[in-house]
C-alpha positions in Angstrom: 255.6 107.9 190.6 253.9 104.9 191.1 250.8 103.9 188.9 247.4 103.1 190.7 244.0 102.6 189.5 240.5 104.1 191.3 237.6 101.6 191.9 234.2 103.6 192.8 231.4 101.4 193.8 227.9 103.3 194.7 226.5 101.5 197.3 222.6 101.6 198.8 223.9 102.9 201.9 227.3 104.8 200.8 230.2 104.9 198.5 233.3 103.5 198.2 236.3 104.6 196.7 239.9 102.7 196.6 243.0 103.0 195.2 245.0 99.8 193.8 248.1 99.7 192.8 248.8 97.5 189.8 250.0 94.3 191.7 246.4 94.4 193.1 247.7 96.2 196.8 245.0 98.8 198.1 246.7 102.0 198.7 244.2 104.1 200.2 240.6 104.2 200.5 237.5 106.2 201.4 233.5 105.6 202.2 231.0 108.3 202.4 227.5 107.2 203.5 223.9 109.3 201.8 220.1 109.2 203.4 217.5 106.7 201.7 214.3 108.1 201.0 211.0 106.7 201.6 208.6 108.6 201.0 205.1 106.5 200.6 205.4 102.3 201.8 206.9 100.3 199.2 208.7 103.3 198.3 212.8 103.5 197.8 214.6 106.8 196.6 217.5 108.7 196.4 218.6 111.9 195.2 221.6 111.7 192.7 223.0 115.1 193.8 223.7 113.0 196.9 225.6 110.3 195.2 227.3 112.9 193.1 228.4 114.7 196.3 229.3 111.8 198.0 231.4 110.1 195.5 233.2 113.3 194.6 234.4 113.5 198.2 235.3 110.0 198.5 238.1 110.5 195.4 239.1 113.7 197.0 239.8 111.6 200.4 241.6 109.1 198.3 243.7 111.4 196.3 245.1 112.7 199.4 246.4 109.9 200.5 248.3 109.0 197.5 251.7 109.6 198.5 253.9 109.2 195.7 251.4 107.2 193.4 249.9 108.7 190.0 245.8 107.7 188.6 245.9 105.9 185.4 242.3 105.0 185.1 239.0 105.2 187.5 236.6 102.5 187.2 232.5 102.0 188.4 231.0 99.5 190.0 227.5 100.3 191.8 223.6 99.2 192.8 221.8 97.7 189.9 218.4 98.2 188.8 218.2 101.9 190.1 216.1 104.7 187.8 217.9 108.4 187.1 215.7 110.1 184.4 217.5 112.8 182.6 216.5 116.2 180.6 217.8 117.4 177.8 220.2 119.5 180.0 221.1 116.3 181.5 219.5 117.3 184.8 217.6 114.8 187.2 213.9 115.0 186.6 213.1 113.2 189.9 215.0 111.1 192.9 216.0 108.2 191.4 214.2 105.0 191.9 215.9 102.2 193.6 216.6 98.6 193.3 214.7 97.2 196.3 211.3 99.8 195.2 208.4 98.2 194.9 205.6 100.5 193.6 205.4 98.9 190.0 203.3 96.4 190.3 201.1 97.7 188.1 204.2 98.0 185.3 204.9 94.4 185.6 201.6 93.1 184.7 201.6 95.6 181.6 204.7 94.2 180.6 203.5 90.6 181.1 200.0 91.3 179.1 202.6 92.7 175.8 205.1 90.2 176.1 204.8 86.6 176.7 206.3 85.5 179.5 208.4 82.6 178.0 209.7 84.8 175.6 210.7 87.4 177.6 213.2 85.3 179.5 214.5 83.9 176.4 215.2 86.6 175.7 216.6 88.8 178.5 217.3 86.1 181.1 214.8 87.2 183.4 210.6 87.7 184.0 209.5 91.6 184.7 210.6 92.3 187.9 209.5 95.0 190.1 212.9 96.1 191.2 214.1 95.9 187.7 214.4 99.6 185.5 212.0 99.1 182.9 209.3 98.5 185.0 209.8 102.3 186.9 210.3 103.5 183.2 206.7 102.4 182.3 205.3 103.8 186.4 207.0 107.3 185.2 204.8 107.2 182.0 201.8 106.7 184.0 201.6 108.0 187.1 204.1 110.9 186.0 203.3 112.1 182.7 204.6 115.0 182.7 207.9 114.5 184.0 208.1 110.9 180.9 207.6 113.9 178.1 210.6 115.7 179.6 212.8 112.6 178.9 215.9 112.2 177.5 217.8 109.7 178.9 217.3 106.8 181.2 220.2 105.6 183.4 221.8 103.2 185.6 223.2 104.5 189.1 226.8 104.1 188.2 226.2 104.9 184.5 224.3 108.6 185.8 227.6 108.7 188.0 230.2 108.0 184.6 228.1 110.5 182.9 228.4 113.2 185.6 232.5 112.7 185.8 232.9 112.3 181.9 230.1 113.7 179.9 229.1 110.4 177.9 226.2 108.5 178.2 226.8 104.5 178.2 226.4 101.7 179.8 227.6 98.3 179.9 226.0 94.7 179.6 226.8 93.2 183.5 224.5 96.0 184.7 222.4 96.7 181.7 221.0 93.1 181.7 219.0 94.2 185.3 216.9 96.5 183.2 214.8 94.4 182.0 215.3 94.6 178.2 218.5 93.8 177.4 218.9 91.0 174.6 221.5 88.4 176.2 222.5 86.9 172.8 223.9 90.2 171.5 223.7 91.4 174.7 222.3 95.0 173.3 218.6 96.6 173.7 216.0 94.4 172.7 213.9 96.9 169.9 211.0 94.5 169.4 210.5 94.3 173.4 210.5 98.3 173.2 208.7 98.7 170.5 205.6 96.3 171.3 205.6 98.5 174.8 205.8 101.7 173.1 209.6 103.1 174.2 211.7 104.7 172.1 215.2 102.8 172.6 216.7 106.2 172.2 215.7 107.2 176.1 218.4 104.2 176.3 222.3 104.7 177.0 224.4 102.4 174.0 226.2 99.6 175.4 230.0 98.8 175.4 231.8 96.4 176.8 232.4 96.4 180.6 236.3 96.6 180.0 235.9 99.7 177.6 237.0 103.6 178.4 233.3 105.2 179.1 234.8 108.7 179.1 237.4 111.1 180.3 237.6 112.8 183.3 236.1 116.7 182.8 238.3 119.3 183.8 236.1 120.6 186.6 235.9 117.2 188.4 239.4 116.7 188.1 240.1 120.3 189.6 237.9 119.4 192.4 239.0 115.8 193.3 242.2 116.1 192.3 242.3 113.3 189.8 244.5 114.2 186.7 242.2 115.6 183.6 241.2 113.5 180.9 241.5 110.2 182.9 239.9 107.2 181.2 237.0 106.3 183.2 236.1 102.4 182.3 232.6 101.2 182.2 232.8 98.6 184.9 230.1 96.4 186.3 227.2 96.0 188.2 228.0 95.7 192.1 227.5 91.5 192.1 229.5 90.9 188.4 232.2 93.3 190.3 232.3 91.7 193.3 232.8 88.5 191.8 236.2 89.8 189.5 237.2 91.0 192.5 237.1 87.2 193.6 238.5 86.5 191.0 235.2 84.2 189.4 234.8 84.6 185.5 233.7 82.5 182.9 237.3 81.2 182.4 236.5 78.9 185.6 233.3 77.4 185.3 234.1 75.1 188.4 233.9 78.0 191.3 231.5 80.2 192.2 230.7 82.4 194.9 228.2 82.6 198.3 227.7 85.8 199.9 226.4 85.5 203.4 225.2 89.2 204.1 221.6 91.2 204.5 220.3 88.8 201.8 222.6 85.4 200.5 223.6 85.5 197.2 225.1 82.4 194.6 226.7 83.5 191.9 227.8 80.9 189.3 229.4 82.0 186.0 228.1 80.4 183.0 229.8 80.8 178.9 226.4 80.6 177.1 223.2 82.6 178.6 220.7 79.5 179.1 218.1 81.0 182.0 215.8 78.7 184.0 212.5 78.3 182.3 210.7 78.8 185.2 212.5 81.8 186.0 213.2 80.4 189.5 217.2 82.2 189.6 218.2 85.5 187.6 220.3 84.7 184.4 222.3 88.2 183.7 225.7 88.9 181.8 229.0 89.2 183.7 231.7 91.5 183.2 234.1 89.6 181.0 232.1 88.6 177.9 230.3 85.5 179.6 227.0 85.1 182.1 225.9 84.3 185.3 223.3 83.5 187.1 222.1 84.3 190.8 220.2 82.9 193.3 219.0 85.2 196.3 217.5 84.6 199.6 216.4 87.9 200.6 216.6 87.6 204.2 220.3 85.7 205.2 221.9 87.7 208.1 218.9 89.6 208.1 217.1 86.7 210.0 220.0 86.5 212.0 219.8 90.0 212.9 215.9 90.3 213.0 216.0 86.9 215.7 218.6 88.8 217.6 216.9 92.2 217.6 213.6 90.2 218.8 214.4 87.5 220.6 217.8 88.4 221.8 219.1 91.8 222.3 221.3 91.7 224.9 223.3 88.7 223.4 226.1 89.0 221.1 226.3 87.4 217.7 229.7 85.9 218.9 227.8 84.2 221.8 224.7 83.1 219.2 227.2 81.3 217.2 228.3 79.2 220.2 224.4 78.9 221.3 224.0 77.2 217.6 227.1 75.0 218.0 225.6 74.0 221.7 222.3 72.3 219.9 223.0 70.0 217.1 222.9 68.9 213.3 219.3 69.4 212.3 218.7 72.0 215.3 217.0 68.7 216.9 214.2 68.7 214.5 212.9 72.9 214.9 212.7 74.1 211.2 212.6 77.7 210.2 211.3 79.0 207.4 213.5 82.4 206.5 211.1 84.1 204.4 210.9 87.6 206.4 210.8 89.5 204.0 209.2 87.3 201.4 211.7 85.6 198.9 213.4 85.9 195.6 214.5 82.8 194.9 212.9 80.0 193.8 209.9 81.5 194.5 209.8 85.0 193.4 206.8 85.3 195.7 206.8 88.6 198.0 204.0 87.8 200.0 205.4 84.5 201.6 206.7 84.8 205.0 208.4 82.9 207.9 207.9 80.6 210.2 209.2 78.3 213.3 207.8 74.7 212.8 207.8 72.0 215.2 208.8 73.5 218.6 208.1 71.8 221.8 209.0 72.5 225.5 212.3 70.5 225.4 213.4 72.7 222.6 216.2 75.5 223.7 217.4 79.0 222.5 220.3 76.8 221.1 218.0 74.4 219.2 216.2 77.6 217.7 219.1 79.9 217.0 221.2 76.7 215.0 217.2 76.3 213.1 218.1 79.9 211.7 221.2 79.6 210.2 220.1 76.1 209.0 217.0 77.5 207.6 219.0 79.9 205.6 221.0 77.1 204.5 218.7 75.2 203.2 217.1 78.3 201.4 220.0 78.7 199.4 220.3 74.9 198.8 217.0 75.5 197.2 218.5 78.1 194.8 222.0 76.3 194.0 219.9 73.3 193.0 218.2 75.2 190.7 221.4 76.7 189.2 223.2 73.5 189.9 220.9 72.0 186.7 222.3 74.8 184.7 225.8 75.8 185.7 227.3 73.2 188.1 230.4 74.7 190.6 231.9 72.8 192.9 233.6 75.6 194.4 231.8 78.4 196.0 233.9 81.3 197.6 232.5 82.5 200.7 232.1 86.3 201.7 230.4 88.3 203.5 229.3 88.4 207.3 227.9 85.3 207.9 231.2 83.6 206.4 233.1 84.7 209.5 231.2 82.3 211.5 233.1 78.8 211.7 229.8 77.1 212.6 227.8 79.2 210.0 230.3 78.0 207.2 230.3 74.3 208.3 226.2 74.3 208.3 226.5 75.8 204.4 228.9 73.8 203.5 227.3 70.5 204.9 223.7 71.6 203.6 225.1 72.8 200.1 226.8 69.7 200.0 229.5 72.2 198.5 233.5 73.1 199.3 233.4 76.7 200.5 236.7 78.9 200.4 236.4 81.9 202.8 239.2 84.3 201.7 241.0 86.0 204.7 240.4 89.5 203.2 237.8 90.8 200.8 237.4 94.1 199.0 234.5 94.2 197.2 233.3 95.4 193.9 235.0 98.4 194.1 238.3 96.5 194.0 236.7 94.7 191.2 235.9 97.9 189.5 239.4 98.5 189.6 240.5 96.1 187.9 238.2 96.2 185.2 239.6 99.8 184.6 243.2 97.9 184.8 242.2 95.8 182.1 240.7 98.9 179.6 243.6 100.8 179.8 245.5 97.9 178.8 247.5 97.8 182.1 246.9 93.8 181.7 246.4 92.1 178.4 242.9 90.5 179.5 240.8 89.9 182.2 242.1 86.0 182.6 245.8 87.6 182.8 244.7 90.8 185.4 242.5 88.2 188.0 245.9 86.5 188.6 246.1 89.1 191.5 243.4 87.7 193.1 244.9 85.5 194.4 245.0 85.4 198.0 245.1 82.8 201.6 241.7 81.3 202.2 240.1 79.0 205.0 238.8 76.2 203.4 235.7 74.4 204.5 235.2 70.2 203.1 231.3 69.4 202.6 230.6 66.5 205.1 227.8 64.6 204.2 225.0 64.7 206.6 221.6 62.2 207.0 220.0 64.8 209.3 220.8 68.1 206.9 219.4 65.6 203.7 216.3 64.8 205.8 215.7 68.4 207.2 215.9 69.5 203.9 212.9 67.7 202.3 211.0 68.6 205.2 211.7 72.2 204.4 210.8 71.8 201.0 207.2 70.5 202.0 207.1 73.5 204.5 206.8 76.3 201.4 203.8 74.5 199.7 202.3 73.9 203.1 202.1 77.8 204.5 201.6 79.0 200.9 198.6 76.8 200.9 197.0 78.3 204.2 197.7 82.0 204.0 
């Protein structure tokens, strides 16, 4: 028998189950997709008994496809920021809360009045948030009183996942530090932030290191998925932190980091000490192997791509928009767009902006327009990387995603980011990262450093060419923020 390791990453949209082998080949694989709730605007939910249900049938899928090959270890990877309350019978009070929800405005100011803002992200990284756990901790206690008395546990998407398949309550510190009250110095719940809010740190799971065994498989799960019983199930990582070991980016490399090019962009730079941006203009959180990282997000990457063609396009493929783009020319001959759609993230952290074309005229063609939004993406996320650039330099960014299967796409980013980007021929995700974190806690590899050696993997790489009309486009952008912002 051959010895494989399970990855399990919940997804917003579905789960994903693989099976690796311990030269880093997948073996089989599995998705399962569940509904999102919405049920008031502003609103995101879903019901755990769906991710339960989901994820259970994704392992049995896999399982039966292992041929020859034996489970040594399962590990989790999944959305961060997500609410499951529990009872004392360990039972769901209510759908969990997602990452993306945004009813806690009202939470976040709370937070802010108790705890000053500069010494909150001193000390967890970040400002309240209202996608981030504790602030749907402190809506519960408001707005559903009776349903905050029944408490007895608070926990993470993948963690309520762990503790369905194992029994134990934990979590670990990549997705703990999305919470909202995680200390990143000792990288364990901050007691003075829960005390001056009036939260017993009990309702939270103890932390353990993202390589460590979370549990064993229970005897009815295994019976039902056929996975063997008693298999060490490894904490694992928050979907980005996973991701990114699946890349093969840790803190041993400070030099590369990623650029995810999907729904929203994503930079991900690791970092060995957890300094966060005093103005809170990029997430600081802690990444799977001991270290940090920080993240810059424009909400709204291929989803301006996609909301443009849905709009302004339908009948055209994204194949034949790419060669629109490539038809106009550097600097989309002077249109800007602005790709705030759906308000932004980073640098802003300001939900109410949104976008805009600037400076069209009647020479101007769908060409010029389309190459303005994948420009104006661009130069969104140069925004971001010069943030982190200040904190964490890389000089590498690995390229995933959608949008980095677009040759024209990846020589606009990597022109604008004035950055060499590496698009890797295959990606797998954080579930494959999950996998081998659990390769790592069962001692399959020595260390992290030693198991991301099976990364490795042929890559198209894309040379930064400098640019005058990209350098002045992009100070034009940057004046185009302040102006809207100064007129709506």
């Amino acid at each position: 028998m051959i010895d494989i390791v399970v990855g399990l990453d919940l997804g917003t949209g579905g789960v994903r189950a693989i099976a690796i082998d311990l030269q880093g080949q997948i073996i089989a694989q599995a998705t399962r997709s569940y509904p999102l709730l919405t049920p008031q605007p502003g609103w995101t939910e879903q019901n755990s008994s769906d991710w339960v249900e989901a994820s259970l049938d994704a392992l049995l899928d896999v399982t039966q496809q292992l041929n020859g090959h034996q489970a040594i270890a399962l590990g989790l990877s999944g959305q961060m920021h997500g609410m499951v309350p529990l009872d004392t019978q360990g039972k769901a009070i209510r759908p969990a809360i997602l990452w993306n929800d945004q009813r806690t405005g009202k939470a976040v100011a709370e937070i802010e009045a108790t705890i000053p803002h500069q010494e909150l992200i001193q000390r967890t990284g970040n400002p309240a948030i209202t996608g981030f756990q504790l602030p749907k901790l402190l809506w519960l206690r408001t707005e559903e009183p009776q349903a905050y008395t029944r408490l007895w546990q608070i926990l993470l998407p993948k963690d309520y996942l762990g503790y369905v398949l194992t029994g134990s309550t934990v979590t670990e510190p990549s997705d703990a530090s999305g919470v909202g009250c995680l200390n990143l110095a000792n990288q364990q719940w901050d007691t003075d932030i829960l005390h001056a809010l009036d939260i017993n740190p009990a309702l939270f799971p103890p932390v353990i290191e993202s390589t460590a065994i979370a549990g064993r498989l229970k005897s009815e799960i295994a019976a039902r998925v056929g996975l063997p019983v008693g298999l060490p199930v490894v904490a694992g990582g928050g979907d980005n932190a996973a991701a990114a070991i699946g890349l093969g980016i840790s803190s041993s490399n400070l030099n590369r980091g990623s650029l995810s090019i999907g729904t929203s962009g994503v930079i991900f730079a690791p970092c060995d000490r957890p300094i966060p941006d005093p103005q809170s203009r990029v997430h600081l959180f802690c990444h799977v192997d001991g270290g940090y990282h920080l993240l810059g997000v424009t909400l709204a990457a291929g989803g301006s791509l996609r909301w443009y063609r849905d709009t302004f396009a339908p009948h055209i493929s994204y194949t034949e928009l790419m060669d629109m783009a490539e038809r106009s020319q550097s600097g989309a001959r002077g249109v800007l767009f602005l790709p705030h759609l759906a308000g932004e993230r980073s640098p802003h952290l300001d939900p109410d902006t949104r976008g805009a074309f600037v400076n069209l005229s009647l020479a101007h063609t769908q060409p010029d327009i389309t190459r303005a939004v994948l420009e104006g993406v661009a130069f969104s996320l140069r925004e971001a990387l010069e943030v982190i650039s200040a904190i964490a330099p890389v000089h590498q960014l690995l390229a995933t995603g959608g949008g980095a299967r677009s040759n024209i796409w990846l020589r606009i980013l990597a022109d604008v980011l004035q950055t060499e980007l590496i698009a890797p021929k295959a990606e797998e995700g954080a579930a494959y990262g999950a996998g081998i974190l659990a390769m790592v806690g069962i001692g399959a590899y020595p260390n992290l450093e030693a198991a991301l050696k099976i990364c490795a993997q042929d890559s198209n790489v894309v040379q930064p060419q400098a640019n005058p009309l990209y350098e002045a486009g992009f100070k034009r952008y940057k004046l185009l923020y302040d102006t809207l912002k100064a007129v709506r």
